[in-house]
MARBA-3410 file (N, C-alpha, C, O; in Angstrom, 1 decimal):
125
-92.5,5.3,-28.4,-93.7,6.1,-28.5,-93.6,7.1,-29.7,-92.5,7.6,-29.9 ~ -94.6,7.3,-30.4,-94.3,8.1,-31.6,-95.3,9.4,-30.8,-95.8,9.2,-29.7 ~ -95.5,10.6,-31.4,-96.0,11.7,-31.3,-95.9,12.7,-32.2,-94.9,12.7,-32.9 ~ -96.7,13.8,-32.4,-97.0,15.0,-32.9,-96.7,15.9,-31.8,-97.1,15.5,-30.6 ~ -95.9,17.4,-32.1,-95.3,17.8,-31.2,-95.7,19.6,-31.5,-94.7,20.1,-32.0
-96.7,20.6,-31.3,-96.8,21.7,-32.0,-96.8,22.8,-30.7,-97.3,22.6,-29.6 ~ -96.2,23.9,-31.0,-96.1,25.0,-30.5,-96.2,26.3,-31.5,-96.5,26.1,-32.7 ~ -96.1,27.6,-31.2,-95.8,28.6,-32.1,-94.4,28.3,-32.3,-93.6,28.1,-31.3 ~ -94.2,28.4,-33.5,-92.7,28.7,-34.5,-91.9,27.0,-34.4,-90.7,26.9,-34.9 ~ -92.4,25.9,-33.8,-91.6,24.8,-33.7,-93.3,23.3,-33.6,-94.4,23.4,-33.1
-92.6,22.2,-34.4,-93.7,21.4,-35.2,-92.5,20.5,-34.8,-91.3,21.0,-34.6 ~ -92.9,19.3,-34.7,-92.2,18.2,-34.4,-92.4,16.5,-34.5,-92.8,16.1,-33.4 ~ -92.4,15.7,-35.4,-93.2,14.4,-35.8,-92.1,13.3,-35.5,-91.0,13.7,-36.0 ~ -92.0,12.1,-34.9,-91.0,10.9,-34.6,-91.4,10.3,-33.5,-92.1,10.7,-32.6 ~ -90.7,8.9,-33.8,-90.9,8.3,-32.1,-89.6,9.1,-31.4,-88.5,9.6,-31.9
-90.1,9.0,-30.1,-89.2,9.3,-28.7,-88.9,8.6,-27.8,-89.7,7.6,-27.7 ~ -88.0,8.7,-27.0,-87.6,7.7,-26.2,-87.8,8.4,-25.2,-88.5,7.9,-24.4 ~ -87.3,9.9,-24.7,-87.6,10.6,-23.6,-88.4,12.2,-23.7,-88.1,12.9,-24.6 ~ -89.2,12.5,-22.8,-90.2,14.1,-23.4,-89.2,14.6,-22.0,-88.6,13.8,-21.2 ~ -89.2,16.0,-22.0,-89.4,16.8,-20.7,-89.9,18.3,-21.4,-89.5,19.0,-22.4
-91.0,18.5,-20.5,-91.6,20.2,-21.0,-91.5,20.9,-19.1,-91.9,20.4,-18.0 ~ -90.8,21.9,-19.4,-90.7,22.4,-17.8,-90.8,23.7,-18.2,-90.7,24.0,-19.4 ~ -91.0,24.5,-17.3,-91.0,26.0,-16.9,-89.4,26.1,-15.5,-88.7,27.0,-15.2 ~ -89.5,25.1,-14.9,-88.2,25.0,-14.7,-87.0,24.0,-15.0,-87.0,23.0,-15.8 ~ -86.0,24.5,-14.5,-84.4,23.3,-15.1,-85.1,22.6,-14.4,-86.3,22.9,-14.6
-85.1,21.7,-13.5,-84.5,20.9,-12.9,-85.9,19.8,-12.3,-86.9,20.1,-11.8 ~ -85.5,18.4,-12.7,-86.7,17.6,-12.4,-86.2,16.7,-11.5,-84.9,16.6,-11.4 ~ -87.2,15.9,-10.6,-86.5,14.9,-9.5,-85.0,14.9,-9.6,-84.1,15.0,-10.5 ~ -85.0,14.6,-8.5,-83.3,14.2,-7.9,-82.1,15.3,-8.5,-80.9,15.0,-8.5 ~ -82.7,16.7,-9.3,-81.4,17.5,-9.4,-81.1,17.6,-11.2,-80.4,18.5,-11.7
-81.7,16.5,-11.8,-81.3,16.5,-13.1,-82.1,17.6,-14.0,-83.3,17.8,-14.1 ~ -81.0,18.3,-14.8,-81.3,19.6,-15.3,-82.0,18.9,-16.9,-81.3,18.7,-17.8 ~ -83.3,18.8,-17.0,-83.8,18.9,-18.2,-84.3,19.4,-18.7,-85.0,18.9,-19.6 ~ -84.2,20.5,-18.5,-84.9,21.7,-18.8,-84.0,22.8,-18.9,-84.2,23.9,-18.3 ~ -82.8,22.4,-19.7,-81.5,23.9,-19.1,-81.4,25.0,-19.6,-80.4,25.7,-19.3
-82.5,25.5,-20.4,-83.1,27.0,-20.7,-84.3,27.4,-19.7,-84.4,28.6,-19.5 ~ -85.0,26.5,-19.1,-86.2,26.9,-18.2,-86.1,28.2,-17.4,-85.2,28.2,-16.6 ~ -86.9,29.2,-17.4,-87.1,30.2,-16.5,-88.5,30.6,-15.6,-89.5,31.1,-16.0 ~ -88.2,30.4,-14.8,-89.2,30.1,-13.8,-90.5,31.7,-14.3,-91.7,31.6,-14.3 ~ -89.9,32.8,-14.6,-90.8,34.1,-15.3,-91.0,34.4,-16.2,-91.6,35.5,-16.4
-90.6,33.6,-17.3,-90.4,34.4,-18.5,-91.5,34.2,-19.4,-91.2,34.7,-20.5 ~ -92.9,33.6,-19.3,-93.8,33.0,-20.0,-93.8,31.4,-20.5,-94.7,30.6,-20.3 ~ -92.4,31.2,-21.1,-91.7,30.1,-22.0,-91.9,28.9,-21.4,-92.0,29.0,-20.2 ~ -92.1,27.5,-22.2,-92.1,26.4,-21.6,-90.4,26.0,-22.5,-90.3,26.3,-23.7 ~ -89.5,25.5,-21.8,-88.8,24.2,-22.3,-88.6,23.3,-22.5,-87.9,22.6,-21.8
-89.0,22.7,-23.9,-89.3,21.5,-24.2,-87.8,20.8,-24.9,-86.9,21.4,-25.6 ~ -87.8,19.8,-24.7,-86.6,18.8,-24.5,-87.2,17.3,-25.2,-87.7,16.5,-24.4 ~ -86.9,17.1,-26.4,-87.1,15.4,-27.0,-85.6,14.8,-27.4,-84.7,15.2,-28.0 ~ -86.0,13.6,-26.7,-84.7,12.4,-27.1,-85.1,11.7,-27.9,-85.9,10.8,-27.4 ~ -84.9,11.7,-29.3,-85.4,10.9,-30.4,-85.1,9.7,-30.1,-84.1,9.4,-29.5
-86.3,8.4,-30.7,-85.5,7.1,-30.1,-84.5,6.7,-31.4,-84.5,6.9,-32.6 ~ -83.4,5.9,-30.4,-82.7,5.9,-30.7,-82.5,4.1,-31.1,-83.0,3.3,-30.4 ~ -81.6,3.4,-32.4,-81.2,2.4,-32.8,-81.4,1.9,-31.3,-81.4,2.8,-30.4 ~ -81.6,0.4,-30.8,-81.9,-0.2,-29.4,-80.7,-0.4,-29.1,-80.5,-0.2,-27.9 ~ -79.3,-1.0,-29.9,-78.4,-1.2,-29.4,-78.0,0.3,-28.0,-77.8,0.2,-26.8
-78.1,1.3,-28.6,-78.1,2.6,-28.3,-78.4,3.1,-27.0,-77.8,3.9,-26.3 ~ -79.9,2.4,-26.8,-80.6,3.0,-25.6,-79.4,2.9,-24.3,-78.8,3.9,-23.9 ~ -79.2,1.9,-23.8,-78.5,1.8,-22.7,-77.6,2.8,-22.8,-77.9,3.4,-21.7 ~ -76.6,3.4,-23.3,-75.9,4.4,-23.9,-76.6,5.7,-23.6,-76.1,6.4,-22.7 ~ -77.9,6.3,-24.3,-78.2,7.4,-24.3,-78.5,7.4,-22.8,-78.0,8.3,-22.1
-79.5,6.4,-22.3,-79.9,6.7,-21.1,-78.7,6.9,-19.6,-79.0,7.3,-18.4 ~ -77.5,6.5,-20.2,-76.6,6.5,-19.4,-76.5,7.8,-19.1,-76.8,8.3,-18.1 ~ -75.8,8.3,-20.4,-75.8,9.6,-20.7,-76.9,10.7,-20.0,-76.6,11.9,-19.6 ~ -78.1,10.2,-20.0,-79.1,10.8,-20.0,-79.2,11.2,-18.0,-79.9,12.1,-17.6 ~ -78.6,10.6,-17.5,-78.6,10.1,-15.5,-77.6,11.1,-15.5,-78.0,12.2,-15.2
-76.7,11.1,-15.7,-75.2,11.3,-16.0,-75.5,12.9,-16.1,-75.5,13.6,-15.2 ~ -75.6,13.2,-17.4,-75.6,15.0,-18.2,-77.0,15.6,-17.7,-76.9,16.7,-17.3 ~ -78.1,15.0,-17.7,-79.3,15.4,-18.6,-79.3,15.1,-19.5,-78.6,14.3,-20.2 ~ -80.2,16.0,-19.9,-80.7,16.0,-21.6,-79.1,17.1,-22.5,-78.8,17.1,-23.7 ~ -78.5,17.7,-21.5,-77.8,18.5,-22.0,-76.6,17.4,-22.6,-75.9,17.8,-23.5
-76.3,16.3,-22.3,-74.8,16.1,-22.5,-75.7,14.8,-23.7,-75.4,13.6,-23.5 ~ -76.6,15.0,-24.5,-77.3,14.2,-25.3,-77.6,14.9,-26.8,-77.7,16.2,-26.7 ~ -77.8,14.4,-28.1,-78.3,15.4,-29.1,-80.3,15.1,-28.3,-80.9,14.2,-27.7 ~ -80.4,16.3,-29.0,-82.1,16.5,-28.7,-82.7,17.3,-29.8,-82.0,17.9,-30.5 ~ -83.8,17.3,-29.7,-84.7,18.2,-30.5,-85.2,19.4,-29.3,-85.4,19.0,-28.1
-85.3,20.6,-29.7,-85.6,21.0,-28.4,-86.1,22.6,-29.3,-85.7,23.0,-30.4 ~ -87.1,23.2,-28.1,-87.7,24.1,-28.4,-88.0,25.2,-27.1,-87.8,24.8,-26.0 ~ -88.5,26.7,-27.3,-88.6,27.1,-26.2,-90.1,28.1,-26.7,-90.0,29.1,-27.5 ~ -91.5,27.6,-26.0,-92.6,27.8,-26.3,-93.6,28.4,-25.5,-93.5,28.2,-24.3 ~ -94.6,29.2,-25.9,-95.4,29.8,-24.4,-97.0,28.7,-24.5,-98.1,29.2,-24.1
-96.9,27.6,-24.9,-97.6,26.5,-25.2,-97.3,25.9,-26.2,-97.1,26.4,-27.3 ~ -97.4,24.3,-25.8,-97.1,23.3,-26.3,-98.6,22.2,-26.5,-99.5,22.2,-25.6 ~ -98.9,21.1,-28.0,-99.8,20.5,-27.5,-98.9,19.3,-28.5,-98.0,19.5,-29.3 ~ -99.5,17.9,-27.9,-98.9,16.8,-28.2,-100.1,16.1,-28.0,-101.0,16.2,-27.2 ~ -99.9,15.0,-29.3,-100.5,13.8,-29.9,-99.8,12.6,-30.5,-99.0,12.4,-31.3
-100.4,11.9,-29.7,-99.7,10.4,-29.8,-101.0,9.3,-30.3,-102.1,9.7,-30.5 ~ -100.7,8.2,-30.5,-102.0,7.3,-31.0,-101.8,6.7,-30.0,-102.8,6.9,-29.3 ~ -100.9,6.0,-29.3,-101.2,5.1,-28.2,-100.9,6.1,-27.1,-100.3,7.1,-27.1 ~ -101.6,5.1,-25.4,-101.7,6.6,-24.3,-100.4,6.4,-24.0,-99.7,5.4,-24.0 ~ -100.2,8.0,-23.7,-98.8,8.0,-22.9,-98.9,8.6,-21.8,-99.7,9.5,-21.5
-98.1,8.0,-21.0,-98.1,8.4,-19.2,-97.5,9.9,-19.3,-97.0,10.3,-20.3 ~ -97.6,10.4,-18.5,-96.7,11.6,-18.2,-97.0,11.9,-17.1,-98.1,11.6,-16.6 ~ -96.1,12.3,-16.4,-95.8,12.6,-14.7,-95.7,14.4,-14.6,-94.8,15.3,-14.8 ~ -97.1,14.5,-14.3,-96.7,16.1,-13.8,-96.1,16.5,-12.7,-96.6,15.9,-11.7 ~ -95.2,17.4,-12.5,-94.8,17.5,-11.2,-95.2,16.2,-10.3,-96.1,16.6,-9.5
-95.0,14.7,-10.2,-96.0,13.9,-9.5,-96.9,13.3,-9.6,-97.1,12.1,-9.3 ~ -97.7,14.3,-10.3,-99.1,13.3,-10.4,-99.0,12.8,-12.1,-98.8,13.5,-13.0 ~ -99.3,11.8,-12.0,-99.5,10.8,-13.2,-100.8,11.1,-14.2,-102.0,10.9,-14.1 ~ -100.2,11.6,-15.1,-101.6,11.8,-15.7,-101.1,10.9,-17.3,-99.9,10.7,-17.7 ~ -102.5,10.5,-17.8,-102.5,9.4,-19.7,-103.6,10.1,-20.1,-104.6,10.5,-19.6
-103.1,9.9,-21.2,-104.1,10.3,-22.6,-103.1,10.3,-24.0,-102.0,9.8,-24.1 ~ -103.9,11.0,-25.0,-103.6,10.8,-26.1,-103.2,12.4,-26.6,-102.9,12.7,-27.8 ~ -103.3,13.1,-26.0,-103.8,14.7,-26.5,-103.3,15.9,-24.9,-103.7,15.9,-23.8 ~ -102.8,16.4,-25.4,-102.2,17.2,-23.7,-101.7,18.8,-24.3,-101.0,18.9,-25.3 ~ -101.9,19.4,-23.9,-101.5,21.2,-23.7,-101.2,21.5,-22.6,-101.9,21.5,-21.6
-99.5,22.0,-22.8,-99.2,22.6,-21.5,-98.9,24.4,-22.2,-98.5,24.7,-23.3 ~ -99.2,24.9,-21.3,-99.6,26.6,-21.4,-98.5,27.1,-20.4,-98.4,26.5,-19.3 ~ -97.7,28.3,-20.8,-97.4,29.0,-19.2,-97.7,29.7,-19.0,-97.6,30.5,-19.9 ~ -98.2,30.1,-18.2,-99.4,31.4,-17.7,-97.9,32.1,-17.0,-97.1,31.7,-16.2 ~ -97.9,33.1,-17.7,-96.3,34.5,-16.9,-96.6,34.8,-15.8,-97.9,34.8,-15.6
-96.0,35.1,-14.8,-96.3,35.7,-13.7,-97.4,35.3,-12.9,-97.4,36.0,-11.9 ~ -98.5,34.3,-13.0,-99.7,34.3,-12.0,-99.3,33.6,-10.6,-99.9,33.1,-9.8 ~ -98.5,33.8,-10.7,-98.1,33.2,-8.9,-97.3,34.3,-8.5,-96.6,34.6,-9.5 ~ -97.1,34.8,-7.6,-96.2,35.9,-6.9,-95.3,34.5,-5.7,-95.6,33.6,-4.9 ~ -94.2,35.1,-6.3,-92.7,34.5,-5.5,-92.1,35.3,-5.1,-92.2,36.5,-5.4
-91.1,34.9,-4.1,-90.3,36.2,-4.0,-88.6,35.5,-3.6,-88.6,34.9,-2.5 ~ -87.7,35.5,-4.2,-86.6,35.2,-4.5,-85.5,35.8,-4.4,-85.5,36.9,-5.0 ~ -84.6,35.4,-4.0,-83.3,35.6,-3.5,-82.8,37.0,-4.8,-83.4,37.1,-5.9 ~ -81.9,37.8,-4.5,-81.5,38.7,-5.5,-80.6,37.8,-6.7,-79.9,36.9,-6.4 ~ -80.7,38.1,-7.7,-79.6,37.4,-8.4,-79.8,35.6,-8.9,-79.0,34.8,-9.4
-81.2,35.6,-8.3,-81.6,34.0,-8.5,-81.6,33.1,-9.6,-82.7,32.7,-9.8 ~ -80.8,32.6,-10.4,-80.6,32.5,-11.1,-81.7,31.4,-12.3,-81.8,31.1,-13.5 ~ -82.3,31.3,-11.5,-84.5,30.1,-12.1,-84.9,31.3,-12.8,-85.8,31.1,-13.7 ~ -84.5,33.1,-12.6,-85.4,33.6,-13.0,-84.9,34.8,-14.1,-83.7,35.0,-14.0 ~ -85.4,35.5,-15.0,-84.4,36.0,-16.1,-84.1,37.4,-15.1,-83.3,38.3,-15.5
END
């Protein structure tokens, strides 16, 4: 998949093999792809795995189960919105739900949910 990748202060053009944009680390089953994410801080963390020569893939993605995105090179950025453009549709899994298109903005809204969390919690700055 190729894409356009724009935020304030970070711009980003290539095919990818893997996206992750979180407000938190950690996506299904525990894997940290997101390992600047802070659950208050405004910021989104965005995380790209450029694609990679094909011999390669099996390799990165190994890697990829294994580390996260951390024990991988990436492109990576830390934004209070993000928008992305692709020519052909790309799936993306929000928390779950499956959303495609061509064109997507994710925004972090700071603080609009009240939590309340362990002292010393470490999801939060």
């Amino acid at each position: 998949m190729h894409g356009r990748f724009s935020g304030p202060g970070f711009s980003w053009d290539g095919a990818f093999l893997v996206l992750a944009v979180g407000n938190g680390r950690q996506a299904g089953g525990g894997r940290r792809l997101c390992p600047e994410a802070m659950l208050d801080d405004g910021l989104l963390d965005v995380r790209l795995l450029p694609l990679v020569p094909r011999e390669d893939v099996p390799g990165a993605l190994r890697a990829l189960m294994r580390d996260g995105l951390e024990g991988i090179r990436v492109v990576g950025a830390r934004v209070p919105w993000l928008e992305i453009e692709t020519v052909e549709r790309l799936q993306i899994n929000l928390d779950g739900e499956p959303l495609e298109g061509t064109r997507f903005r994710f925004e972090a809204l700071s603080r609009r949910l009240p939590m309340r969390m362990p002292e010393g919690c470490p999801l939060v700055c």
